[in-house]
Backbone bond lengths (Angstrom), bond angles and torsions (degrees), N, CA, C in turn:
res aa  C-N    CA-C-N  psi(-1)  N-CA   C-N-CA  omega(-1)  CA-C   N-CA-C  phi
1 X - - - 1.453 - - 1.530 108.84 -
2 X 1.290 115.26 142.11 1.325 136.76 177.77 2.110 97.56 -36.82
3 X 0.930 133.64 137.75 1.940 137.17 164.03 1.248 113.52 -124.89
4 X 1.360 133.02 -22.40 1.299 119.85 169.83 1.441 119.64 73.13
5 X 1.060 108.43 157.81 1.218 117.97 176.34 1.679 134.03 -41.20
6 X 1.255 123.46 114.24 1.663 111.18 -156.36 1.867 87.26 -123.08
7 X 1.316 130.37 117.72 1.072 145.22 -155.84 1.952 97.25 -113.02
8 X 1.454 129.10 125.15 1.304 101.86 -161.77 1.919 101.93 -103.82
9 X 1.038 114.62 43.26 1.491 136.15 168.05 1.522 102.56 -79.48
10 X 1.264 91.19 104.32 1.993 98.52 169.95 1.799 107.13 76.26
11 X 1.569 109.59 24.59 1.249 131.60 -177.46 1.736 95.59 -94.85
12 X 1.536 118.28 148.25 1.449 137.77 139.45 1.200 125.04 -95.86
13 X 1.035 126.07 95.54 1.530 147.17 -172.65 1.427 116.81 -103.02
14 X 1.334 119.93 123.91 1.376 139.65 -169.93 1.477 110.61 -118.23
15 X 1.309 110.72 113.32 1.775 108.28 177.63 1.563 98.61 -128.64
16 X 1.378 105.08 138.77 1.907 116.12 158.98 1.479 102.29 -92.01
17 X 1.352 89.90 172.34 1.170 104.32 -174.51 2.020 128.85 54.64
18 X 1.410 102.59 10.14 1.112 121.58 174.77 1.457 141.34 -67.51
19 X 1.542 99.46 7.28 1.211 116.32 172.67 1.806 128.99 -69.54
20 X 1.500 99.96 -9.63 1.724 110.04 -150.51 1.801 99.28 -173.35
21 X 1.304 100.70 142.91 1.723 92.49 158.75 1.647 92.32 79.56
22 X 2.132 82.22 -173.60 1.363 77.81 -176.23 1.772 143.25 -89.26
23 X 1.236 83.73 31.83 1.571 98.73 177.73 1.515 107.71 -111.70
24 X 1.200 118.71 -5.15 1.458 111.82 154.24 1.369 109.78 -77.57
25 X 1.471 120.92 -40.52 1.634 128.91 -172.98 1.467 92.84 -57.47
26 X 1.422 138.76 -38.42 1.487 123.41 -157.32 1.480 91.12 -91.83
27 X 1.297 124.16 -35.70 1.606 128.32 -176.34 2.010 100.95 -45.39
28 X 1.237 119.23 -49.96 1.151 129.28 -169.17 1.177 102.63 -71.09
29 X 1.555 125.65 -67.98 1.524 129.16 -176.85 1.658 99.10 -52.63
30 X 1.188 161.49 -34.39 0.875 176.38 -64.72 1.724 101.09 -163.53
31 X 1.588 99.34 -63.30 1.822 115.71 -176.53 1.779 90.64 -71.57
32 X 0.949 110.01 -69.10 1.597 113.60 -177.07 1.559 116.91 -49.82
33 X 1.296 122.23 9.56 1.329 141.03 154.90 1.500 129.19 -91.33
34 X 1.390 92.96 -33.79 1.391 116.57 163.72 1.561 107.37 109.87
35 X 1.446 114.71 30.48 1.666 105.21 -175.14 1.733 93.87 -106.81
36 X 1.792 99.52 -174.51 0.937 107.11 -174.16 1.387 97.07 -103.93
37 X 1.882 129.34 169.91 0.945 124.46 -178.79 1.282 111.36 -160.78
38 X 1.355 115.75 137.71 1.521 149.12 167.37 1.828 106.54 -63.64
39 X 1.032 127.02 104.63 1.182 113.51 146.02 1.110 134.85 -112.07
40 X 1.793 111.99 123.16 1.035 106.16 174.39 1.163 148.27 -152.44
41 X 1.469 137.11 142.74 1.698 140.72 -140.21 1.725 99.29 -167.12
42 X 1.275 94.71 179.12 1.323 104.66 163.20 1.355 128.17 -52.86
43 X 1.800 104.12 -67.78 1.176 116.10 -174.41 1.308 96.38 -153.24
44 X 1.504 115.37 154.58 1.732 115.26 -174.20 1.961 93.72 -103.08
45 X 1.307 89.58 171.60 1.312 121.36 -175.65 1.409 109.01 -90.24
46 X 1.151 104.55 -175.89 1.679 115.59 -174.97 1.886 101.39 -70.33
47 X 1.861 101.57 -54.34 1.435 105.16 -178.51 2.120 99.05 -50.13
48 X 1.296 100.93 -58.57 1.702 97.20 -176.14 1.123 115.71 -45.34
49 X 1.337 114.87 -46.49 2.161 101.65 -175.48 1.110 97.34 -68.74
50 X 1.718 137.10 -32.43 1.163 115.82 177.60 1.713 129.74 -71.55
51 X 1.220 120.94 3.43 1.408 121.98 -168.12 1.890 89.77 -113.94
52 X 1.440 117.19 -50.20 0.942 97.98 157.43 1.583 162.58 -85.38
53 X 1.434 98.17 24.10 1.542 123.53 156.84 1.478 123.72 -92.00
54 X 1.876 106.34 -25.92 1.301 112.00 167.19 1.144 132.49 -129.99
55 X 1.367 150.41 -37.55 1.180 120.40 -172.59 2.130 87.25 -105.78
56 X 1.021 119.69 -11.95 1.576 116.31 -154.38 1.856 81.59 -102.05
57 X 1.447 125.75 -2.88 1.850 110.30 -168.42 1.639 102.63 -64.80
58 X 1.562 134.15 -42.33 1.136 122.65 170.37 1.788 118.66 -56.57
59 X 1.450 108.77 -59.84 1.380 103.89 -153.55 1.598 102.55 -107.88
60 X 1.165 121.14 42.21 1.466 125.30 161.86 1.374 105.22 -159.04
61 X 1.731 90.32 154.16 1.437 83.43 -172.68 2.214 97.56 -146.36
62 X 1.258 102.91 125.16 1.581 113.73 -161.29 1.814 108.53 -60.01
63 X 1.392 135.53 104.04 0.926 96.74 -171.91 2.252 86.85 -137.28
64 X 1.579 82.69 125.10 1.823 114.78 173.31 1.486 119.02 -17.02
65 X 1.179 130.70 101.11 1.960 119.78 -154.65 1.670 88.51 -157.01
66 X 1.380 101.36 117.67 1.570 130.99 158.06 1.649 101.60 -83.01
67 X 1.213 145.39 85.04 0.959 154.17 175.26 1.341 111.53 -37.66
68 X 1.418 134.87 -41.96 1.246 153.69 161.09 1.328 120.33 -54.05
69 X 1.364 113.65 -9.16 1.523 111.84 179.31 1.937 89.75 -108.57
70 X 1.281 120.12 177.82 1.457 127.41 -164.12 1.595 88.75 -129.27
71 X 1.746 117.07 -36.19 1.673 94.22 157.02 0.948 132.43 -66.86
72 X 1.482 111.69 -27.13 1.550 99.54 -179.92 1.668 130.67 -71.43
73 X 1.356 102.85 -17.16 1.584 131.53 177.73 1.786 85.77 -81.22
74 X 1.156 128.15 -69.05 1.511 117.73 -163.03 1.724 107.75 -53.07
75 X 1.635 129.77 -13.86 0.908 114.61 -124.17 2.311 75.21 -111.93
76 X 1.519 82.73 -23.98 2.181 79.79 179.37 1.374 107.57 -67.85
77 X 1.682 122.19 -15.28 1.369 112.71 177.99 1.548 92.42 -69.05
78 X 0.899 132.54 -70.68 1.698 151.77 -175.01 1.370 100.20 -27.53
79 X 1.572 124.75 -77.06 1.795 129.51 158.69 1.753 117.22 -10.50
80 X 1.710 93.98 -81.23 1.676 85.93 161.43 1.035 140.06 -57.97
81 X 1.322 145.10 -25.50 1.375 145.47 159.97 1.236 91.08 -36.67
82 X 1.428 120.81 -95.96 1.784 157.82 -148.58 1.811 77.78 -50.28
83 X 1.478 133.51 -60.06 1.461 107.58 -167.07 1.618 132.32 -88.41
84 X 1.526 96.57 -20.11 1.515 114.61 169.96 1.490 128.74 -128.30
85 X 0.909 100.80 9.69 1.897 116.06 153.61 2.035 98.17 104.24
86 X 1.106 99.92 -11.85 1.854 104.15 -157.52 1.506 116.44 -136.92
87 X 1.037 124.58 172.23 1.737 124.94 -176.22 1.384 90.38 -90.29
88 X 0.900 96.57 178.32 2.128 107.84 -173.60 1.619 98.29 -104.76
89 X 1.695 89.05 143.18 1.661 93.79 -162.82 1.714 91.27 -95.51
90 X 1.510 127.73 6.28 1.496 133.33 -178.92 1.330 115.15 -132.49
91 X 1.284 105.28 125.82 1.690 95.29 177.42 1.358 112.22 -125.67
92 X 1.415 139.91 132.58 1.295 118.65 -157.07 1.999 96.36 -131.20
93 X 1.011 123.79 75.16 1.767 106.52 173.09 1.300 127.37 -66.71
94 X 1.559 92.62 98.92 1.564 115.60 175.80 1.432 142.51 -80.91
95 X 1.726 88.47 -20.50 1.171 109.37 -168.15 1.633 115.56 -58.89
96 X 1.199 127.78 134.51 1.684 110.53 170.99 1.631 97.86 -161.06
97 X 1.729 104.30 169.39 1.150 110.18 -160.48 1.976 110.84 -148.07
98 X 1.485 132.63 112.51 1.384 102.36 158.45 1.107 113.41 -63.96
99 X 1.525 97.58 157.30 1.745 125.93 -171.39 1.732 101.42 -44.84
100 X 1.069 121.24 88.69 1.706 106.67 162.37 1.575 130.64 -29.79
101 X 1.216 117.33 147.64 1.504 113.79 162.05 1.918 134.07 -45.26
102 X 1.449 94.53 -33.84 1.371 124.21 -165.68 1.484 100.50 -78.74
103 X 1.666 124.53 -14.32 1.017 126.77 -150.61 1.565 108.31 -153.81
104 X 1.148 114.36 40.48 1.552 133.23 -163.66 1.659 116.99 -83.06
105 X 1.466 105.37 115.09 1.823 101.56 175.51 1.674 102.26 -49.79
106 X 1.079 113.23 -63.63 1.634 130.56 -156.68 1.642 108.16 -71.97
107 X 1.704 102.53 -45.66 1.787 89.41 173.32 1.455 109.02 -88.26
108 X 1.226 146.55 35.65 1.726 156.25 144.33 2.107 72.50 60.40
109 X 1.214 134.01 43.28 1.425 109.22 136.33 1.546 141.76 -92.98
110 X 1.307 102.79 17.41 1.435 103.73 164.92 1.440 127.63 -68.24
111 X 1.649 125.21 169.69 1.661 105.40 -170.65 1.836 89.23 -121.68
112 X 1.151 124.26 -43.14 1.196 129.90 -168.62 0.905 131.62 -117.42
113 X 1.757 110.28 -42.87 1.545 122.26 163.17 1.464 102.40 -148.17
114 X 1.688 102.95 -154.31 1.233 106.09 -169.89 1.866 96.54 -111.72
115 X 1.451 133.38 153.62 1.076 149.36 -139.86 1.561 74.69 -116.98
116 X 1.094 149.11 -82.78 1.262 150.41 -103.41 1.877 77.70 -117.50
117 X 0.901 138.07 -14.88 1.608 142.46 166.84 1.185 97.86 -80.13
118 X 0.713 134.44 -106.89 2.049 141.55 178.20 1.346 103.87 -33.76
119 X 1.487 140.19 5.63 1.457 107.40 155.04 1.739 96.33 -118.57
120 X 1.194 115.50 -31.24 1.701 116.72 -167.33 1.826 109.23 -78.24
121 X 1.424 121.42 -18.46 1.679 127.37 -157.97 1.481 78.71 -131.96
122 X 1.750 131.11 -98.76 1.058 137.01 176.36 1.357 128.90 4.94
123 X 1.421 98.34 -78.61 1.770 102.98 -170.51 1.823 112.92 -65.79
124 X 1.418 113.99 -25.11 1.165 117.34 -161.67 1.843 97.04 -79.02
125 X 1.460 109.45 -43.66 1.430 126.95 172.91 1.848 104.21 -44.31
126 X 1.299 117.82 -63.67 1.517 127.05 173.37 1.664 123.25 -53.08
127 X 0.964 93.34 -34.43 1.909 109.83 177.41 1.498 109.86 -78.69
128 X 1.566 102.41 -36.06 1.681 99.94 173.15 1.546 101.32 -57.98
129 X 1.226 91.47 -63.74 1.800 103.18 -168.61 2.186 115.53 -38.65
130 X 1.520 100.65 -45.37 1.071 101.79 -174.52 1.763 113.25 -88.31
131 X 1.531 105.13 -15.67 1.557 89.10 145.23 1.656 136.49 -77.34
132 X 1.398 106.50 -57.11 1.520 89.59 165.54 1.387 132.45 -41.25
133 X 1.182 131.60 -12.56 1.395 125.74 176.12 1.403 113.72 -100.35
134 X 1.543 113.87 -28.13 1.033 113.16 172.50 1.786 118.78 -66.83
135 X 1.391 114.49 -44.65 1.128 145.31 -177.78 2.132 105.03 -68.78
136 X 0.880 94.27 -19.89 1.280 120.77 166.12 2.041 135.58 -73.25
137 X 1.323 72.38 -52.77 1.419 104.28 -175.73 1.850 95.89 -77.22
138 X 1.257 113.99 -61.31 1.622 113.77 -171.56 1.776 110.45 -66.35
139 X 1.793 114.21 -14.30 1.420 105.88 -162.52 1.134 126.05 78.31
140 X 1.580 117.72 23.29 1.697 105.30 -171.09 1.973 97.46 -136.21
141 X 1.289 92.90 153.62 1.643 105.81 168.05 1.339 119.04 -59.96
142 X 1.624 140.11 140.57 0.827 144.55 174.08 1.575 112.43 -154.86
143 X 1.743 110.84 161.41 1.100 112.02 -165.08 1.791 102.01 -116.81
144 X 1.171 118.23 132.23 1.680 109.53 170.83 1.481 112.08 -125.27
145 X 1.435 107.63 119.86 1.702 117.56 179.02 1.725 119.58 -42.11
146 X 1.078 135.26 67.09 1.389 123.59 -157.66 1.723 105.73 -161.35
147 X 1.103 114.89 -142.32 1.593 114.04 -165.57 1.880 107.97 -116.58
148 X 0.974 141.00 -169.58 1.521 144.40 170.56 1.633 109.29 44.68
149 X 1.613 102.58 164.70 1.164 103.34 168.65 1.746 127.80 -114.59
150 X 0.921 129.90 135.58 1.823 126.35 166.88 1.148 130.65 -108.29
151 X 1.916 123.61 151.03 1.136 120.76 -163.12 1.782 90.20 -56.18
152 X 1.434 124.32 143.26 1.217 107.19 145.87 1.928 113.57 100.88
153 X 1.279 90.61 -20.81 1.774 120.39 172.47 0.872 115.89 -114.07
154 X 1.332 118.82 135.02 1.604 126.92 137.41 1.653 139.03 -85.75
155 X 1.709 116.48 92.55 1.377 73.48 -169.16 1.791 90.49 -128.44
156 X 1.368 95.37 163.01 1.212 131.60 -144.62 1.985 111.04 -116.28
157 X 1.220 115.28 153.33 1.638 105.08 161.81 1.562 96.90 -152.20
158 X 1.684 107.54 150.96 0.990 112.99 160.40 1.528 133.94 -117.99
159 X 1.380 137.10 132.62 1.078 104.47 -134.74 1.977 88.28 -129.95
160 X 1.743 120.76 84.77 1.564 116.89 -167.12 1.746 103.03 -73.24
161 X 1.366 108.04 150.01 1.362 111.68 153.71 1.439 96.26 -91.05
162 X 1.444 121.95 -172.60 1.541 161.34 -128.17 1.722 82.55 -70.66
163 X 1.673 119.44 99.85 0.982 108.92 174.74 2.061 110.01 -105.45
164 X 1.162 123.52 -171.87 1.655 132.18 -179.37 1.505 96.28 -97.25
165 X 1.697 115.93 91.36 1.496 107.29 176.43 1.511 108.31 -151.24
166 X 1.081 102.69 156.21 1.919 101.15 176.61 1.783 114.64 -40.73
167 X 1.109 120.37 -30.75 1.188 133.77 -155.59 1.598 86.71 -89.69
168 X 0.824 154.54 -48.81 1.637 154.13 125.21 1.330 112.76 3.29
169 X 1.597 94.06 -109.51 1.208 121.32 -162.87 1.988 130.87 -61.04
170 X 1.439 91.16 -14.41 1.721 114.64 163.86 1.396 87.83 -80.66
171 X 0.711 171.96 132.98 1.505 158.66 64.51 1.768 109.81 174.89
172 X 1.742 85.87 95.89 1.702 99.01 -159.48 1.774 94.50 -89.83
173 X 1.254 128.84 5.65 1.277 140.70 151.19 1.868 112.05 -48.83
174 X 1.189 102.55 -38.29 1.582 108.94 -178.40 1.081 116.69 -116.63
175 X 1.488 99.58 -0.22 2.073 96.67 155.21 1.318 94.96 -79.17
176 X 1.452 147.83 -43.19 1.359 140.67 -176.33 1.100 126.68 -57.99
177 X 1.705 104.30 -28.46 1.662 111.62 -154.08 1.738 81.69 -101.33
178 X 0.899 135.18 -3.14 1.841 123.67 177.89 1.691 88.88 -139.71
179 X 1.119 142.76 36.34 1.529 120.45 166.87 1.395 142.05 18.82
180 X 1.641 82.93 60.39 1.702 115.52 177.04 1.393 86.82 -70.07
181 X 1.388 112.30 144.39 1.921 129.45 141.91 1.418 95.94 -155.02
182 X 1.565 85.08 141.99 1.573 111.10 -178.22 2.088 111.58 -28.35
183 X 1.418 99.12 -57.23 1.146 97.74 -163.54 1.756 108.48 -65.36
184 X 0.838 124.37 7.01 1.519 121.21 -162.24 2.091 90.94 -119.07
185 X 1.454 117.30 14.10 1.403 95.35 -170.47 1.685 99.05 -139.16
186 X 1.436 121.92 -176.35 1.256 102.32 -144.78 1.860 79.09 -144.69
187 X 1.559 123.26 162.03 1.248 125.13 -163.60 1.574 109.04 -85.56
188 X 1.516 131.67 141.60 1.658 124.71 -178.87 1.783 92.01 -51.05
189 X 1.497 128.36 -42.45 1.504 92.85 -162.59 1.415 103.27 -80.70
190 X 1.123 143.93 -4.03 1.524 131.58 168.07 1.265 108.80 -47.63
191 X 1.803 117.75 -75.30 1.360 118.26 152.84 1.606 134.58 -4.73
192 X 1.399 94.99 -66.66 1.353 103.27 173.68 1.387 126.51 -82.16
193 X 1.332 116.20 -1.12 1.587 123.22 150.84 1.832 127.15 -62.04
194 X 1.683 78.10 -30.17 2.067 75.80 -160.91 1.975 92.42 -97.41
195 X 1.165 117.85 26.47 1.590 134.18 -154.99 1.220 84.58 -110.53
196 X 1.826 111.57 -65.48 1.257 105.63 -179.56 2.054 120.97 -75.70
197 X 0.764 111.28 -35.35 1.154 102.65 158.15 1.389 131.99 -38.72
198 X 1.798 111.22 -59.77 1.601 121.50 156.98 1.528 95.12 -32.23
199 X 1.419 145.06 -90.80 1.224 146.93 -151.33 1.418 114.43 -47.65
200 X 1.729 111.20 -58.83 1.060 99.96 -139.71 2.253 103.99 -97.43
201 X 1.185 105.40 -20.74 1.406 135.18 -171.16 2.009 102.71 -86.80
202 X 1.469 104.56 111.72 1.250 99.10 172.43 1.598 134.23 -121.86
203 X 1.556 85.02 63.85 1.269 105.33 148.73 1.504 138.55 -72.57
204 X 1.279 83.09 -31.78 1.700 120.34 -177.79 1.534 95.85 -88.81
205 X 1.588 109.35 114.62 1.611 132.14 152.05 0.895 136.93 -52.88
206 X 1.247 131.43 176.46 2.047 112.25 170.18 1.391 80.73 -69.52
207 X 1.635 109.50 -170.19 1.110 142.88 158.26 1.488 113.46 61.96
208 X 1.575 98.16 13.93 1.830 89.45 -175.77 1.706 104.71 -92.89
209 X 1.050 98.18 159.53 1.640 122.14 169.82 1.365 139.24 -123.51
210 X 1.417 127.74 123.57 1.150 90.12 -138.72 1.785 72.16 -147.02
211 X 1.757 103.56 124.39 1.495 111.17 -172.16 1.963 87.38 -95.72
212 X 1.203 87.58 156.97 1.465 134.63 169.22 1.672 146.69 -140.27
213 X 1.423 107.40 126.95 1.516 99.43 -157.96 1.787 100.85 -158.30
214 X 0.819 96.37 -171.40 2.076 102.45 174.56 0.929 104.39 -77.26
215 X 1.877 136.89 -37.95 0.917 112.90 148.84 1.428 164.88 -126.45
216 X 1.903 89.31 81.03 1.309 135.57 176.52 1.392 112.34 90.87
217 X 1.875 108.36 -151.15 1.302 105.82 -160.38 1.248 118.55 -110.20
218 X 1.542 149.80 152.25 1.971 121.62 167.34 1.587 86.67 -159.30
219 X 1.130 107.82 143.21 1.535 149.84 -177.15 1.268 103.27 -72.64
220 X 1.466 121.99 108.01 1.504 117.16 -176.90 1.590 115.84 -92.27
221 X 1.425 117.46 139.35 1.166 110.71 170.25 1.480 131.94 -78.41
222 X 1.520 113.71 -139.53 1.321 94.81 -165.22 1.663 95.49 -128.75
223 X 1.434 136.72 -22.89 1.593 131.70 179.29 1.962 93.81 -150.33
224 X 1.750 90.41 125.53 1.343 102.75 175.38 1.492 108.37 76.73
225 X 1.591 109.72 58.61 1.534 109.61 -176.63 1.714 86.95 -96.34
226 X 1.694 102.06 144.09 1.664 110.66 167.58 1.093 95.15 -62.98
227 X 1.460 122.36 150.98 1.401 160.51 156.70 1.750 98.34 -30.25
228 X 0.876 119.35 156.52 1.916 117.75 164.98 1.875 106.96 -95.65
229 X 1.444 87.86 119.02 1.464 91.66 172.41 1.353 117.50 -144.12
230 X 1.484 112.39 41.78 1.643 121.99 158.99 1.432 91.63 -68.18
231 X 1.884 110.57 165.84 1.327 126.81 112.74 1.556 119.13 -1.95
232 X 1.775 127.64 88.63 1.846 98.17 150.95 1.404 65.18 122.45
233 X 1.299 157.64 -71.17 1.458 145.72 -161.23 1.128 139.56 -74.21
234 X 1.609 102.17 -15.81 1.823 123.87 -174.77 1.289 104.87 -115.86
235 X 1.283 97.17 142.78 1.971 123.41 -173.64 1.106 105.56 -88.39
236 X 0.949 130.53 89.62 1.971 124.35 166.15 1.059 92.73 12.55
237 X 1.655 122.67 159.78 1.407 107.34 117.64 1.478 152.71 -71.55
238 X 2.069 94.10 -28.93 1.445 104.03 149.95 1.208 126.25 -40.41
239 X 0.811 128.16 -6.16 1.903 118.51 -158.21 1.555 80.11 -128.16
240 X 1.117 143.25 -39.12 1.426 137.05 170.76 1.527 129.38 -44.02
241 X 1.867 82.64 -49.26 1.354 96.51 177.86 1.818 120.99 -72.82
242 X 1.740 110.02 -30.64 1.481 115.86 162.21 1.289 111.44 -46.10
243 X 1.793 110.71 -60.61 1.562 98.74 -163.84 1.594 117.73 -68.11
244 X 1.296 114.24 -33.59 1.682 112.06 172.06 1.942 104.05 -40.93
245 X 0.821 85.67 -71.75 1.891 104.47 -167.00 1.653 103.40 -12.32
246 X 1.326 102.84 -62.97 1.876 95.98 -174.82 1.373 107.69 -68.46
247 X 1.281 128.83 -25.10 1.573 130.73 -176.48 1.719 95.29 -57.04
248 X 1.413 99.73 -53.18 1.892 102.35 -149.60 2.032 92.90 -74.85
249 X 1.385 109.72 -29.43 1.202 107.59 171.68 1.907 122.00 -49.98
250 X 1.241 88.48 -60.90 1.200 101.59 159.00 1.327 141.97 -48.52
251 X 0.784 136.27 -34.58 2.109 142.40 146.59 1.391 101.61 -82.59
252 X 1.274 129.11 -3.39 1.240 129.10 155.15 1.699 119.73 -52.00
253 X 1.517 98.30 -47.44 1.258 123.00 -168.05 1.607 114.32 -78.82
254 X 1.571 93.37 -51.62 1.554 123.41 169.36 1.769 128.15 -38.96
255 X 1.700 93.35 -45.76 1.107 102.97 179.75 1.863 122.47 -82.60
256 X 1.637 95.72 138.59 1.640 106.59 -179.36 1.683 116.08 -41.37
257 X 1.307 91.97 158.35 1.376 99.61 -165.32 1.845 100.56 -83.89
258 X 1.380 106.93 5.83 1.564 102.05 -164.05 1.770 96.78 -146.69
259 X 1.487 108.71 94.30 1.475 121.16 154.50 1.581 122.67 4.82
260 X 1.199 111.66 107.58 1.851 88.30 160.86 1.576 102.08 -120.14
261 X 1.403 101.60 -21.58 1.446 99.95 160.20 1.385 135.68 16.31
């Protein structure tokens, strides 16, 4: 069904991963819109204490979220109530993570599950859930950053190539291992421009997607989307061919000494 235009003026807006990157950039564009805002992560960054000491100290408020836990996700509906009277009419799951060491497909150190599953697929799956009900529960329209559409929802995904973010640039191990360089990547508030747009502009349907990169923006469909081949979206193949190599080494090793082939 048609949703219209959702303007985030006098909005409650909830973002993970909002400590850093580009979900702090939408956290800001967000206040400078005039909504209220949830932030939330572990712990913020230097840029985060600084936005929330100044322009975000009225209309955001930082609150502590293991994304991986489902209380801690239940617990920002709870935050907003207790700080702005209401559930948040925006929910944006930002949060994401490469696969940690501690938590490795290939080195079998995981204990229970996978880390980089339960915060990147998981949490976003749980946040849907606990907005619609929440969003449910109060009677009001709301928008959630993610995939499909609902009576009554908007939800949305955005999908950046090689952006300028902690998640980068802390760990120049994975600028190597995916062949990040500066010039091929694009700024968190660019990102977080076409985020708010996704939200607030309804042109945009449920279920749209909408890639972004250096070079630029395009509206993804829904069966038989071309491959991404701007600037900022494509993997070497060199760098393809590095990361295979230890994998194939590896079941190299793995594999029995006797064919069943």
């Amino acid at each position: 069904m048609p949703f219209g235009d959702f303007p985030l003026k006098d909005k409650i807006v909830v973002v993970t991963g909002a400590g850093s990157g580009i979900n702090l950039s939408f956290a800001q564009l967000a206040v400078q819109a005039g909504a209220r805002v949830i932030v939330a992560d572990l712990k913020l960054t230097s840029d985060g204490e600084k936005f929330m000491s100044g322009e975000g100290a009225k209309a955001a408020r930082f609150v502590k979220c293991d994304v991986s836990k489902r209380a801690d996700l239940e617990n920002l509906v709870t935050a907003s109530q207790k700080e702005f009277g209401d559930v948040p009419d925006v929910y944006i799951a930002g949060a994401g993570v490469f696969e940690p060491a501690w938590s490795n497909f290939w080195d079998d150190t995981e204990e229970d599950g996978y880390a980089q599953v339960d915060i990147n697929i998981n949490h976003p799956i749980k946040l849907a859930r606990i907005a619609i009900r929440s969003l449910l529960k109060a009677n009001k329209k709301g928008v959630f950053l993610i995939t499909a559409s609902l009576a009554g929802f908007s939800v949305c995904a955005v999908a950046p190539g090689l952006v300028r973010t902690p998640l980068w640039t802390d760990y120049p191990e994975k600028m190597k291992q995916f062949g990040y360089t500066l010039e091929n990547t694009i700024g968190p508030e660019d990102v977080a421009s076409h985020m708010v747009n996704l939200v607030t502009n309804g042109k945009y349907p449920g279920g749209t997607c909408l890639e972004t990169s250096v070079g630029g923006a395009r509206e993804l469909g829904t069966w038989n989307i071309p491959a991404p081949a701007s600037i900022g979206t494509k993997v070497p193949d060199a760098v393809i061919e590095m990361n295979y190599k230890p994998m194939l080494e590896m079941m190299r090793k793995e594999r029995g000494s006797t064919s069943r082939l």
